[in-house]
C-alpha positions in Angstrom: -28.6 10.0 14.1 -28.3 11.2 10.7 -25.2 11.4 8.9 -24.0 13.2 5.6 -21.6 11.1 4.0 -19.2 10.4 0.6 -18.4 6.7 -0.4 -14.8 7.1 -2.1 -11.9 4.4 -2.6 -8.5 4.8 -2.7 -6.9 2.2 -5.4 -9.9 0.0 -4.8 -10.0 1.0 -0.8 -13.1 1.9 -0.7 -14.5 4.1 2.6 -17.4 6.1 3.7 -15.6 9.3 4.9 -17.4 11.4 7.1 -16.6 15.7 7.6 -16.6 15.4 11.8 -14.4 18.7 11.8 -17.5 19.8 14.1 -16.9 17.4 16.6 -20.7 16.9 16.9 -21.2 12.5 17.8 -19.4 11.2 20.6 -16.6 9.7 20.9 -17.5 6.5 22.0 -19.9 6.1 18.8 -17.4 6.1 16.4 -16.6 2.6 16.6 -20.1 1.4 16.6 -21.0 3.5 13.5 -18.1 2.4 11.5 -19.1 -1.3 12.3 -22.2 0.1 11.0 -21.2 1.4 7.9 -18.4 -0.4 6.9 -20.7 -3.9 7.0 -20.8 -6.1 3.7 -23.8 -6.8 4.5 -25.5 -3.7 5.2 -26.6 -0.5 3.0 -23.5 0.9 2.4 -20.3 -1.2 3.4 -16.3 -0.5 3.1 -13.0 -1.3 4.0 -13.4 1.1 7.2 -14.8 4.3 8.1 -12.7 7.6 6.8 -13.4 11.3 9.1 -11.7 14.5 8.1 -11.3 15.7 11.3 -10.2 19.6 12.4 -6.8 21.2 12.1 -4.9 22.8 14.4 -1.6 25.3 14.4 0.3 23.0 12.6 -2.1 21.0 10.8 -4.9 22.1 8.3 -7.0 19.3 8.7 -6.9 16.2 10.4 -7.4 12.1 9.3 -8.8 9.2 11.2 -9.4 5.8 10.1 -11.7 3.0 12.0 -11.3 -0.6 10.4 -14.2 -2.5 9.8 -14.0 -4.2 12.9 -14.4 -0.8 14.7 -10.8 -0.5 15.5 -8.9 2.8 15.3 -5.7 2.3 12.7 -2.8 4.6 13.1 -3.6 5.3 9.4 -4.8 4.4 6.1 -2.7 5.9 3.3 -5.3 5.1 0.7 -7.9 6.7 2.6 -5.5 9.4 3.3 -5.7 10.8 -0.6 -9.5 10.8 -0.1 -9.3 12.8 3.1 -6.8 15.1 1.6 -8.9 15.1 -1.4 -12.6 16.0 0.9 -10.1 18.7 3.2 -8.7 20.6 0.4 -12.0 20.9 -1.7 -14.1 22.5 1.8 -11.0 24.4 2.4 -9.6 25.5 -0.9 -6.2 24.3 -0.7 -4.0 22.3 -2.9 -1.1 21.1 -0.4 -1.5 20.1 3.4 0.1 19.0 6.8 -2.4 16.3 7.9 -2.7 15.1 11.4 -2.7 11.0 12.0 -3.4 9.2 14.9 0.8 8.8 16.0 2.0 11.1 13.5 1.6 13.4 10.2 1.6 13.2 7.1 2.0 15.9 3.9 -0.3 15.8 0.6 -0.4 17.5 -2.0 -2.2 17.6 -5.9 -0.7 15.8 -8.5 -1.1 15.6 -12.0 -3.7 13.7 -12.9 -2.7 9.3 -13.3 -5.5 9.1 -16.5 -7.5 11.5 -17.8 -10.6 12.4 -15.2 -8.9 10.8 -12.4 -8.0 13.0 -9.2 -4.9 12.4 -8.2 -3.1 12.9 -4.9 0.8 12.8 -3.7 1.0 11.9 0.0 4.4 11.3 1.9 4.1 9.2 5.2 7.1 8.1 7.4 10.1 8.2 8.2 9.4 4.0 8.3 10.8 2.7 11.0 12.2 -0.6 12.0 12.1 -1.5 15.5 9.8 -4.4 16.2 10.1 -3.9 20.2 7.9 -0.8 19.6 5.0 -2.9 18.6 5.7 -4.9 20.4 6.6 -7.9 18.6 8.5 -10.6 20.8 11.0 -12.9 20.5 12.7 -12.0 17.4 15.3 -9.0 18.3 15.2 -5.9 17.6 15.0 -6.0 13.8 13.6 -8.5 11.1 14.8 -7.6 8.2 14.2 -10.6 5.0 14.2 -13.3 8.5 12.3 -16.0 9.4 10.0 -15.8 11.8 10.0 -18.7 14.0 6.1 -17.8 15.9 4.7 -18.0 12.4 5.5 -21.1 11.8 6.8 -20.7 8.1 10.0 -20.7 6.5 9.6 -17.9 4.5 11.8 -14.6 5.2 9.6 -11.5 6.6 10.7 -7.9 6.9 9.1 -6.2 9.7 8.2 -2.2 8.8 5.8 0.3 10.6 4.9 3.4 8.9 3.7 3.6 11.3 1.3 0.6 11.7 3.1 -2.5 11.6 3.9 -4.4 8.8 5.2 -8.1 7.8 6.3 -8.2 4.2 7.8 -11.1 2.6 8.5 -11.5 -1.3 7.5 -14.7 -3.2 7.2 -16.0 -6.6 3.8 -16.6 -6.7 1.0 -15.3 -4.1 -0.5 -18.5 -1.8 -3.6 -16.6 -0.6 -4.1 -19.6 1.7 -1.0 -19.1 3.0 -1.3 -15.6 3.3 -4.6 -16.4 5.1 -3.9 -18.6 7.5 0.0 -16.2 8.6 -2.4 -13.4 8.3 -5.4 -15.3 10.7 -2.0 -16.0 13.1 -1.0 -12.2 13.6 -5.1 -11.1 13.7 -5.3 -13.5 17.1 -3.2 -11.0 19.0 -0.5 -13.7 20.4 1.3 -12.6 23.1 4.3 -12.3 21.0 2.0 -9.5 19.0 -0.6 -8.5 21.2 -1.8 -5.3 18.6 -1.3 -7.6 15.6 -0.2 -6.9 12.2 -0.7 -6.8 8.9 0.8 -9.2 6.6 1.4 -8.8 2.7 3.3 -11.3 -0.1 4.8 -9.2 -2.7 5.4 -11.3 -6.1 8.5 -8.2 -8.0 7.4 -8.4 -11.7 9.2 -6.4 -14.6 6.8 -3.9 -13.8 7.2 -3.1 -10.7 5.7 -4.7 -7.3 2.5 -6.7 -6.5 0.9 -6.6 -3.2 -1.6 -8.6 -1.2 -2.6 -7.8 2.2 -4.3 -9.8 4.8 -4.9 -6.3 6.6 -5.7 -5.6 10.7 -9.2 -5.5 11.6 -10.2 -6.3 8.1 -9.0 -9.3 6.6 -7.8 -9.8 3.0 -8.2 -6.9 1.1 -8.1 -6.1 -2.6 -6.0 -2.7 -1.5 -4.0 -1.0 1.3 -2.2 1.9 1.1 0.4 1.4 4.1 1.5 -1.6 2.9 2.1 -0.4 -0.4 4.4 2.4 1.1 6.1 -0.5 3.3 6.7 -2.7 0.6 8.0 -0.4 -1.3 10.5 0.8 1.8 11.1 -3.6 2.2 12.2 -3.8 -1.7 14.5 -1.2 -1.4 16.0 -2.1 2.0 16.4 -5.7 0.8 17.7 -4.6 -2.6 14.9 -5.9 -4.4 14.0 -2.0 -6.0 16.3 1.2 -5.5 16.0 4.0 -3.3 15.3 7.3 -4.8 13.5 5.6 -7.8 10.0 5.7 -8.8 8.3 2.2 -9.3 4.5 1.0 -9.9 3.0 -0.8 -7.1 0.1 -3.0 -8.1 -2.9 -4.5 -6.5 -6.3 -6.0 -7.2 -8.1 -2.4 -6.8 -5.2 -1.0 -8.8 -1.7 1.1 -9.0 0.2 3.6 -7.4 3.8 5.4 -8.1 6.0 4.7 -5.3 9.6 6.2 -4.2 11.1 5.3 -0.9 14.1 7.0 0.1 16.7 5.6 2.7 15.5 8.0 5.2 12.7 5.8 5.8 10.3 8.6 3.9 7.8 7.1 1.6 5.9 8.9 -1.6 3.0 7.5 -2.7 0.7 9.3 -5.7 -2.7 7.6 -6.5 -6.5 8.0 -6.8 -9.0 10.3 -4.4 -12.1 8.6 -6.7 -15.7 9.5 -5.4 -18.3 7.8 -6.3 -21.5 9.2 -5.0 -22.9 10.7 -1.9 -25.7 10.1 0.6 -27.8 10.2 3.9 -27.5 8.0 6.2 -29.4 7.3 9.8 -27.2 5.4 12.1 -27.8 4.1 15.4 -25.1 3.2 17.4 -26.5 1.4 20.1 -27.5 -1.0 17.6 -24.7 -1.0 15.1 -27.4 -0.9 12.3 -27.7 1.5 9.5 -30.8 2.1 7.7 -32.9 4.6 5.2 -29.8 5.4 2.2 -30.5 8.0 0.4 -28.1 8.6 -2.3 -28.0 12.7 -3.6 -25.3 12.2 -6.2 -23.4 9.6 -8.2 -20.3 11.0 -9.4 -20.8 7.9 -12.7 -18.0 10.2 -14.2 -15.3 9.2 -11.9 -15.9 6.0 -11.6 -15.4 5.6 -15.4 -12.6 7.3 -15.6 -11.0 5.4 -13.3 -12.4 1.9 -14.7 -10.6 3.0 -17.6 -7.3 4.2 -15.7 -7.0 0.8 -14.2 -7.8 -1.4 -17.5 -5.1 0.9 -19.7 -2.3 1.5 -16.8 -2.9 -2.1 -15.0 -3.0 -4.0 -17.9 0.7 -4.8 -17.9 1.0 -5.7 -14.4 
């Protein structure tokens, strides 16, 4: 099959995103093309596979997000902005109730981070604490800056879903080995976390936080949205950052603006960056993608938001 398609990254979460408001490939190929196109190794590659999907009487559009491993995510607040982004350009709108997998979301324009660089506010949660609802065994009902016996560390975790499941803990200095092998841990499904997490150490500089994710169904990651949002939730609940305040949240694909409240509702405003768009055929009975043909590179962008990240990320 052929496929019309954007490649577009979020603070360095970088997606194909596909318009399937017309409902027209089959369900069960979605997992098989977003192995397909989210492949390193193949023609176009990604962090996961983005579809603006079709509204309904409370929604104007709709978001889903497949990991790389073919896995559906119950959402991808990075790849949110895009969506919102691709829904209110074909729609002409500049504010939206989006549909998630488990719940909704609201996005809106926002003034510009840098000069040429599309900006997007998004509000996910209310966050949510309860572990059992993972379900993560053995370790109550909350974990809030705890130990985690099953992991085999010492370090203090705080568990958040917002509403995929997070385990945040705060350290000097980021161990990427470490963070590897927790984050390898919680990818095995255990029994104590059969649908597995995703794991982040958050070094709190002067400037504001800096995250590193071993995400689910993709592995370390240079940026994810959700755990932006829950670390910023974490810092506040653990008195590490203040509710109601705006603070920078860093990563290796670069920054958002952050403000958690104590109702568990989360703000993030950040990039929708497009960088060119293409033709694609796609067979999912093989999982292969083949014969790119990129129409447009949108070079403009993807300046403008070089120079975003170099200027706004260099104190970070």
């Amino acid at each position: 099959m052929q496929i019309d398609f954007v490649k577009c990254h979020g603070s360095g979460n970088d997606f194909p995103l596909i318009d399937a408001r017309d409902g027209a490939v089959a369900e069960r190929d979605w997992p098989a093309i977003a192995r397909a196109l989210a492949d390193r190794a193949g023609p176009v590659g990604g962090d996961g596979l983005l579809l603006l999907t079709a509204g309904d009487s409370e929604h104007a559009f709709g978001m889903r997000m497949f990991n790389s491993d073919g896995s559906e995510a119950e959402t991808c607040l990075n790849g949110l902005r895009c969506v919102a982004r691709a829904g209110f350009e074909r729609l002409g709108l500049d504010a939206a109730t989006v549909r998630l997998k488990t719940s909704e979301a609201t996005v809106a324009r926002d003034p510009d981070l840098a000069p040429g660089v599309v900006t997007i506010r998004e509000t996910a949660g209310p966050a949510t604490r309860d572990v059992t609802a993972w379900p993560l065994h053995g370790a109550g009902a909350e974990i809030i800056d705890t130990p985690i016996a099953m992991l085999g560390s010492d370090r203090a975790f705080t568990a958040i879903a917002i509403p995929n499941p997070h385990l945040i803990t705060f350290v000097e200095t980021i161990d990427e080995a470490e963070l590897v092998a927790i984050g390898a841990l919680c990818e095995a499904a255990p029994d104590w976390l059969p649908n597995r997490a995703n794991v982040s150490f958050v070094e709190v500089r002067k400037t504001g936080l800096f995250v590193r994710t071993f995400e689910r169904g993709v592995g370390l990651t240079n940026s994810c949205g959700s755990a932006m949002a829950a670390s910023t939730y974490a810092a506040c609940l653990t008195s590490r950052a203040e509710f109601g305040r705006e603070i920078a949240v860093f990563n290796r694909g670069g920054l958002v603006r952050a403000q958690a409240e104590a109702t568990g509702l989360v703000r993030l405003s950040g990039n929708a960056t497009v960088e060119w768009a293409g033709t694609i055929t796609v067979d999912p009975a093989t999982e292969r993608a083949r014969d790119l043909v990129v129409a447009t590179r949108c070079d403009s962008e993807r300046v403008a938001w070089s120079q975003a990240v170099e200027t706004l990320c260099a104190a970070g």
